[in-house]
C-alpha positions as CSV (number, residue, x, y, z in Angstrom):
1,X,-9.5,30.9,-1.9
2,X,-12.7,32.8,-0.6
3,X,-14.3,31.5,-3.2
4,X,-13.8,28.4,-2.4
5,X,-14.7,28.8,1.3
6,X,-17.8,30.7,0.5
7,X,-18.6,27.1,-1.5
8,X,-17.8,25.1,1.7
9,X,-19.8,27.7,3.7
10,X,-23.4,27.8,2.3
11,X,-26.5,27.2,3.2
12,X,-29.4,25.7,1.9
13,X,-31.1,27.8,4.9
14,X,-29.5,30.8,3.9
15,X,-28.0,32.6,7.6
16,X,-29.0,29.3,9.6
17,X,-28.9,26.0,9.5
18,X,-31.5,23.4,7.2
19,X,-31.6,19.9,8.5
20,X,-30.5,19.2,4.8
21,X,-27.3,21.4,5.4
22,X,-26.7,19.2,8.8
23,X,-27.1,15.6,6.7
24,X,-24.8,16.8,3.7
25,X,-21.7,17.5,6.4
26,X,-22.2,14.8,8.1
27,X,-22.1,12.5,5.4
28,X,-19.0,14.1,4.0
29,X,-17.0,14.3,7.1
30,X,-18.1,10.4,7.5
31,X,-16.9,9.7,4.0
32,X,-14.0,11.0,4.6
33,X,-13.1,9.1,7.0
34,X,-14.6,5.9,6.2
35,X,-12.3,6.8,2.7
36,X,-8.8,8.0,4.3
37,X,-9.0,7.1,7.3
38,X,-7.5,3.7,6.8
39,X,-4.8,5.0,4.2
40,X,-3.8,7.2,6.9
41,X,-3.8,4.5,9.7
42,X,-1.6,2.6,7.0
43,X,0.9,5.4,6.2
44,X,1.3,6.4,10.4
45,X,1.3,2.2,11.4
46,X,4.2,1.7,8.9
47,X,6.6,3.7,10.7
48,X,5.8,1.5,14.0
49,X,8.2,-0.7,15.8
50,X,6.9,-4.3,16.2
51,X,6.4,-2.9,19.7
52,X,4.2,-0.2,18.8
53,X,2.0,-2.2,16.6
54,X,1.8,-4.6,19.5
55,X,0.4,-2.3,22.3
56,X,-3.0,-1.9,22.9
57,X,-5.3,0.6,22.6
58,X,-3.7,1.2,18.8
59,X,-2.6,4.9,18.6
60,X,-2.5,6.7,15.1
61,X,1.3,8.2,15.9
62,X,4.3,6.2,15.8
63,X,4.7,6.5,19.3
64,X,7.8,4.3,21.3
65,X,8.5,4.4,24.9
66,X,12.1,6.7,26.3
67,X,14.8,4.6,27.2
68,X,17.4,5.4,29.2
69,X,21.5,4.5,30.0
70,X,21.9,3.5,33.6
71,X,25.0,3.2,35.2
72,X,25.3,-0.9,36.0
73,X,23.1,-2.4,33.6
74,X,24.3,-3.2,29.5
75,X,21.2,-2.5,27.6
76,X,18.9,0.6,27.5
77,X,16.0,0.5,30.3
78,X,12.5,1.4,29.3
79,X,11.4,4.7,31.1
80,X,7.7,5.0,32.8
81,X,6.1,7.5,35.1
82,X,5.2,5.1,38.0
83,X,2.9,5.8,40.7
84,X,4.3,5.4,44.5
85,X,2.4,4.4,47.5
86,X,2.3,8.3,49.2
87,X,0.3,9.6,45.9
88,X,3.8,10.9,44.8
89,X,4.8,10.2,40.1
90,X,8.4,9.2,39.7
91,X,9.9,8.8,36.7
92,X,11.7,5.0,37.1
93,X,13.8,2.9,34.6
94,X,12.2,-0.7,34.3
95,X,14.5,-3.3,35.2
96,X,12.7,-6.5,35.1
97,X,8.9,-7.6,34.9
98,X,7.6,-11.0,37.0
99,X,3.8,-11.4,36.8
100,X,2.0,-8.1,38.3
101,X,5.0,-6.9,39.4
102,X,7.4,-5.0,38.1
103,X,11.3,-4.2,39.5
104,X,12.3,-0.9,38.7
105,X,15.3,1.7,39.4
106,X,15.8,5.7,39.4
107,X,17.9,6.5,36.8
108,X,19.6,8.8,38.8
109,X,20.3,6.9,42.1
110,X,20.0,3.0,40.3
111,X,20.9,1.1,43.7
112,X,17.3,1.1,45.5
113,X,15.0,-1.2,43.4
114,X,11.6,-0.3,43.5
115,X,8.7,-2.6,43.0
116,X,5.6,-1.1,41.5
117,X,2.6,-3.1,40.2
118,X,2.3,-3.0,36.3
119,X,-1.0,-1.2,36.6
120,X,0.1,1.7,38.3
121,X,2.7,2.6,35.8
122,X,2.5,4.5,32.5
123,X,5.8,4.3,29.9
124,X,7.3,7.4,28.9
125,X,6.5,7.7,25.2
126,X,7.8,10.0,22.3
127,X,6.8,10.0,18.2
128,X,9.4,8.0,16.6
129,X,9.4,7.2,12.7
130,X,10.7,3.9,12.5
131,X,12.6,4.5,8.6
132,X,14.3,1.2,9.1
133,X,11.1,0.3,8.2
134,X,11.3,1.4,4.6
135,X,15.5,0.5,4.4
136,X,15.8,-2.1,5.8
137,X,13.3,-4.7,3.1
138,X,15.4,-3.0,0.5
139,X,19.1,-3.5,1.5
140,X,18.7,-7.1,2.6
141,X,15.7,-8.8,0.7
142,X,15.9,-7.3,-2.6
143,X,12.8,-5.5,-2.7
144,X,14.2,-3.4,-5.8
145,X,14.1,-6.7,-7.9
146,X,10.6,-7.4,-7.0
147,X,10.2,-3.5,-7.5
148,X,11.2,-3.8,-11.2
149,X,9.8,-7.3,-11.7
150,X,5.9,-5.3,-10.5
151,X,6.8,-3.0,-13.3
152,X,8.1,-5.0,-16.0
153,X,5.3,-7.0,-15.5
154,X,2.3,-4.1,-15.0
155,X,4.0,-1.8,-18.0
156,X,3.7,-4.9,-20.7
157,X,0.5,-5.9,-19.7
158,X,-1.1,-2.9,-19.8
159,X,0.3,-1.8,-23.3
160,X,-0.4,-5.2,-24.8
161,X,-4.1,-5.1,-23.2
162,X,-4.6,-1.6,-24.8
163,X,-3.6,-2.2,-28.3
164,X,-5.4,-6.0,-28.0
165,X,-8.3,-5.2,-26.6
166,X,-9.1,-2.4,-28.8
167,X,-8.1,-3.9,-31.7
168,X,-11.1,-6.3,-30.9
169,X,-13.3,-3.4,-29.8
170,X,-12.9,-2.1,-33.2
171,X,-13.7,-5.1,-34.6
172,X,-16.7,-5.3,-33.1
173,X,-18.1,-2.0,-33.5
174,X,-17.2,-0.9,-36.8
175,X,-17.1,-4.2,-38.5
176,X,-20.8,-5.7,-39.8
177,X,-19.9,-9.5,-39.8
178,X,-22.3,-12.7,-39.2
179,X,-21.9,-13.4,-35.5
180,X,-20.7,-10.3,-34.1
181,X,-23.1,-10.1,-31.6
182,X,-23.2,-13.7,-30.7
183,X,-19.3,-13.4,-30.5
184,X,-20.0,-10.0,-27.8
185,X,-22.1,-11.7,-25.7
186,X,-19.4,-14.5,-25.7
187,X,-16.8,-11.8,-24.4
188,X,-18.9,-11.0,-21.8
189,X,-20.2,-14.1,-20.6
190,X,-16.3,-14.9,-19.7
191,X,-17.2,-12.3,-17.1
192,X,-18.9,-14.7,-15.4
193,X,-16.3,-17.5,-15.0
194,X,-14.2,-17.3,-11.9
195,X,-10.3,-17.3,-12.1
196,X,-10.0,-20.6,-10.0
197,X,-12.4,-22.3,-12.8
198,X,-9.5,-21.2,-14.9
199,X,-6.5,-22.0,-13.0
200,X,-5.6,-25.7,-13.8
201,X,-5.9,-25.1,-17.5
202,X,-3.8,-21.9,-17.4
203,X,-0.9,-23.4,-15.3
204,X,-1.1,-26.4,-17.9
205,X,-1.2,-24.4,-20.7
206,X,2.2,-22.2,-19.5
207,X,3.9,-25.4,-18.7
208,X,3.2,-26.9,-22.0
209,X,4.8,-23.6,-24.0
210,X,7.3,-23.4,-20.9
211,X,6.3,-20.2,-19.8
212,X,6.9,-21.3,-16.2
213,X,9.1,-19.3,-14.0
214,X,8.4,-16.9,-16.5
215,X,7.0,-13.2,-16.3
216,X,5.6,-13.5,-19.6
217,X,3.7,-16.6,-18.5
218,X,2.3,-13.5,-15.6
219,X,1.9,-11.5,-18.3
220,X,0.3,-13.1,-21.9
221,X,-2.6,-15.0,-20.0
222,X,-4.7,-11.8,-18.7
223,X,-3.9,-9.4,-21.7
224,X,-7.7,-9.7,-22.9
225,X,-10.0,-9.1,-21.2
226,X,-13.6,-8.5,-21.4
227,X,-14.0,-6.1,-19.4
228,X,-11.6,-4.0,-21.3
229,X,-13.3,-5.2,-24.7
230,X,-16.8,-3.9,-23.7
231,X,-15.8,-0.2,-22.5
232,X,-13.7,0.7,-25.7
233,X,-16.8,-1.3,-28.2
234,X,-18.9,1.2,-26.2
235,X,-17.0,4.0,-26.5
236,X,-15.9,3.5,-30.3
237,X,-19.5,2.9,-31.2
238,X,-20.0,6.7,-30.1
239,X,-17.6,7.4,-33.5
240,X,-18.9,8.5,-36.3
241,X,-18.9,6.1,-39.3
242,X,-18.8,8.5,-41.8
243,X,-14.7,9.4,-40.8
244,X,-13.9,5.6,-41.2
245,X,-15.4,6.1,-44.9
246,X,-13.8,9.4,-45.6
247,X,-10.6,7.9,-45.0
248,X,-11.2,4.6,-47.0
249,X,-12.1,7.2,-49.7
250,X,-8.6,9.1,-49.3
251,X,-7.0,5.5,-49.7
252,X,-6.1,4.7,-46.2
253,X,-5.8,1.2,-44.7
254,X,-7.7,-0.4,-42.1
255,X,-4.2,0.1,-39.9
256,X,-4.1,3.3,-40.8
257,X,-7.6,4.1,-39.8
258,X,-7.1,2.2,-36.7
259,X,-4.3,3.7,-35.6
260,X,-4.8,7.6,-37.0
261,X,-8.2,7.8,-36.3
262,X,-9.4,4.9,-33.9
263,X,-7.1,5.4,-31.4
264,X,-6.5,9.2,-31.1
265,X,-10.2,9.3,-30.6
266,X,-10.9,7.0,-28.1
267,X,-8.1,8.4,-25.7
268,X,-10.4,8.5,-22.3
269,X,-11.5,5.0,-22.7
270,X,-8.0,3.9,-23.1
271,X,-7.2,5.9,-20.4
272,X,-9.3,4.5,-18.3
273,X,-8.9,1.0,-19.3
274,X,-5.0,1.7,-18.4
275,X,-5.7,2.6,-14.6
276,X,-7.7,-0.1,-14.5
277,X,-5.0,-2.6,-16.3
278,X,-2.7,-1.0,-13.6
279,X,-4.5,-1.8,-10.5
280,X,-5.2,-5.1,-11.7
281,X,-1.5,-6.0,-12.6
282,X,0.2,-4.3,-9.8
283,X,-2.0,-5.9,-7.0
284,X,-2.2,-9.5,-9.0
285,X,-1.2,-12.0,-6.2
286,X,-2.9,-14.7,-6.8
287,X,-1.3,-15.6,-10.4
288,X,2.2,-14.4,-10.0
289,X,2.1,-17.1,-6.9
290,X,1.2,-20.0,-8.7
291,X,3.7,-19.1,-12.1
292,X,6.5,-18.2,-10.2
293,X,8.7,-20.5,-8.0
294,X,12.0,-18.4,-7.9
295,X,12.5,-15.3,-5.6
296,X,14.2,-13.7,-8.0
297,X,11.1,-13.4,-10.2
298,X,8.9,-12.3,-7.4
299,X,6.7,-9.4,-8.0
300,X,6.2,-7.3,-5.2
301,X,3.2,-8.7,-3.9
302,X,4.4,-12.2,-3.9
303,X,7.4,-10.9,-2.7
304,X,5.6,-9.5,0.7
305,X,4.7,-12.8,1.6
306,X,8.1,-13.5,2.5
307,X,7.6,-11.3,5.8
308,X,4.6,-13.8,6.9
309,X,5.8,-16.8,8.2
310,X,4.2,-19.7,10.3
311,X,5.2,-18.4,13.5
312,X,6.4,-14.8,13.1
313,X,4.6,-12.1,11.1
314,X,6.6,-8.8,10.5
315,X,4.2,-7.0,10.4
316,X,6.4,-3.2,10.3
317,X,7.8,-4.6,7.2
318,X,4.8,-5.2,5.6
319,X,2.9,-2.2,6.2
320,X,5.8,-0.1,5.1
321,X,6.3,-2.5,2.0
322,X,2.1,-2.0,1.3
323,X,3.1,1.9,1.5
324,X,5.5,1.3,-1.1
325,X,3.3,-0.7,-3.5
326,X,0.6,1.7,-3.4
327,X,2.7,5.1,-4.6
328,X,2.9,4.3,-8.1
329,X,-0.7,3.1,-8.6
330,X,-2.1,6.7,-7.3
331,X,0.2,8.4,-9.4
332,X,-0.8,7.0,-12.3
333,X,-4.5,7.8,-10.9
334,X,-3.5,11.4,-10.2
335,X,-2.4,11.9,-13.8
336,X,-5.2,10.0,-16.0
337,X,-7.7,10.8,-13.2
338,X,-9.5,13.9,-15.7
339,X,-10.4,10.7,-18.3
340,X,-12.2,8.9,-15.7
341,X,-15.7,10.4,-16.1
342,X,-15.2,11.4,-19.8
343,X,-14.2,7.2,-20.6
344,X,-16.5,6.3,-18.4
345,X,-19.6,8.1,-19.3
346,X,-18.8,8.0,-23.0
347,X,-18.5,4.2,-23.4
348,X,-22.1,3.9,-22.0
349,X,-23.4,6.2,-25.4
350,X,-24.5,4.6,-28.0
């Protein structure tokens, strides 16, 4: 631990401060903002009542205003420190509201109503996690189907991407065949062409083999993809060729070298094709929308959409759901985050 604060502490100036020293925390205290600072919003606003998301200025805290039971009246009354005409703060239950004005009683003695204009009151607030929030989307719109849907869906995608596209990748690397760097550059030039270029053909194509309504029709479009194709060619062309002819000398079968030898080795670039097949799949909204037609094939992100209607927007619900639909994605970051760099940096060797 004091090593690590010694590292926090230094100084390019060594006991004072170098302009240099000033820029570097200011930058990383900005980054970090910039970088959490809306996940946090996100996780705090999700716990909001639709009130609290409503009031303005936005606070980070779940914050909700005290209400109280007073004697006369059925519902709860909101309680707010208002500000009397003598200087004097009581703490009065709201009543009613008409324009500028707003009717209020004393909780205590509620027969005297007291008008007080609405800018010379504050509401009584405490921090209150909504969890309804978070229950409530599950017990009465099925969220855990589209739950399992999103990972039926992102779990067979990503393990049919990884043994397709590095099939190909060894193809293309280890393979000398006429064309195989015309055929490359034809992988990536897809790059280039925009899903909605593709979407009439797709949705015709799924119709035709009546993959509609389908998750495999969600699923066995995007399984290839170029991007994929290019980091693991990169990275396998950092193998040595000589193993692939030791083993074809100890009798072994292009399967066998593939999958004994190929894949074993390029571990980091799969890895990091796999958190990116993840984020792909689990926030695809886009495609999912268009295939599927049933709610009870929903993925979760199609499946939010249900919260946004054409006059109402529930907004609590969907922040919490968002919440939700982001845990397993940095999980899976958390734990195949140490292959980043080495997948990264090794598919750009040559």
């Amino acid at each position: 631990m004091s090593a690590a604060i010694r590292f926090l502490t230094r100084r390019k100036g060594g006991k004072g401060w170098h302009w240099t020293d000033i820029v570097t925390w200011v930058w990383l205290i900005g980054g970090l903002f910039i970088m959490f600072g809306p996940a946090v919003w996100l996780a705090f606003s999700s716990f909001k009542t639709p009130q609290g998301l409503a009031e303005f200025p936005p606070s980070i805290l779940p914050y909700v205003t005290q209400q109280v039971k007073v004697e006369g009246y059925e519902k709860p009354l909101m309680l707010y420190n208002a500000k009397m005409p003598d200087g004097s703060t009581r703490v009065l239950a709201e009543v009613r509201r008409i324009g500028i004005v707003s009717q209020m009683v004393d909780p205590k003695a509620p027969g005297e109503v007291i008008k007080v204009n609405i800018g010379d009151r504050q509401p009584v607030r405490e921090v209150f996690f909504a969890t309804e929030n978070y229950t409530q989307p599950f017990m009465q719109f099925d969220f855990f189907r589209y739950l399992w849907n999103s990972v039926f869906v992102t779990v067979t995608a990503t393990l049919i991407t990884l043994i397709v596209n590095s099939m190909a990748a060894f193809a293309l690397s280890k393979y000398e065949f006429k064309g195989r760097n015309l055929a490359m550059l034809t992988i990536l030039a897809t790059l280039m062409v925009p899903l909605s270029v593709i979407l009439v053909p797709l949705y015709s194509i799924i119709s035709t083999v009546g993959l509609f309504n389908s998750l495999w029709g969600v699923i066995l479009p995007t399984v290839a993809t170029p991007t994929g194709v290019f980091i693991l060619r990169q990275y396998m062309l950092t193998i040595p060729d000589e193993l692939i002819d030791a083993a074809r000398m100890d009798k072994a079968s292009e399967w066998q070298i593939y999958w004994r030898i190929i894949v074993p080795l390029t571990a980091p670039a799969l890895a990091v094709l796999a958190i990116f097949s993840v984020v792909w799949r689990w926030n695809d909204f886009l495609w999912p929308l268009i295939v599927l037609s049933r709610r009870e094939l929903y993925t979760l992100q199609v499946g939010l959409s249900i919260y946004a209607g054409e006059l109402n927007v529930q907004w609590h619900y969907i922040l919490a759901m968002t919440v939700v639909t982001m845990i397993p994605v940095v999980v899976v970051f958390i734990f195949l985050q140490r292959f980043i760099t080495t997948g990264i940096a090794g598919s750009g060797l040559k």
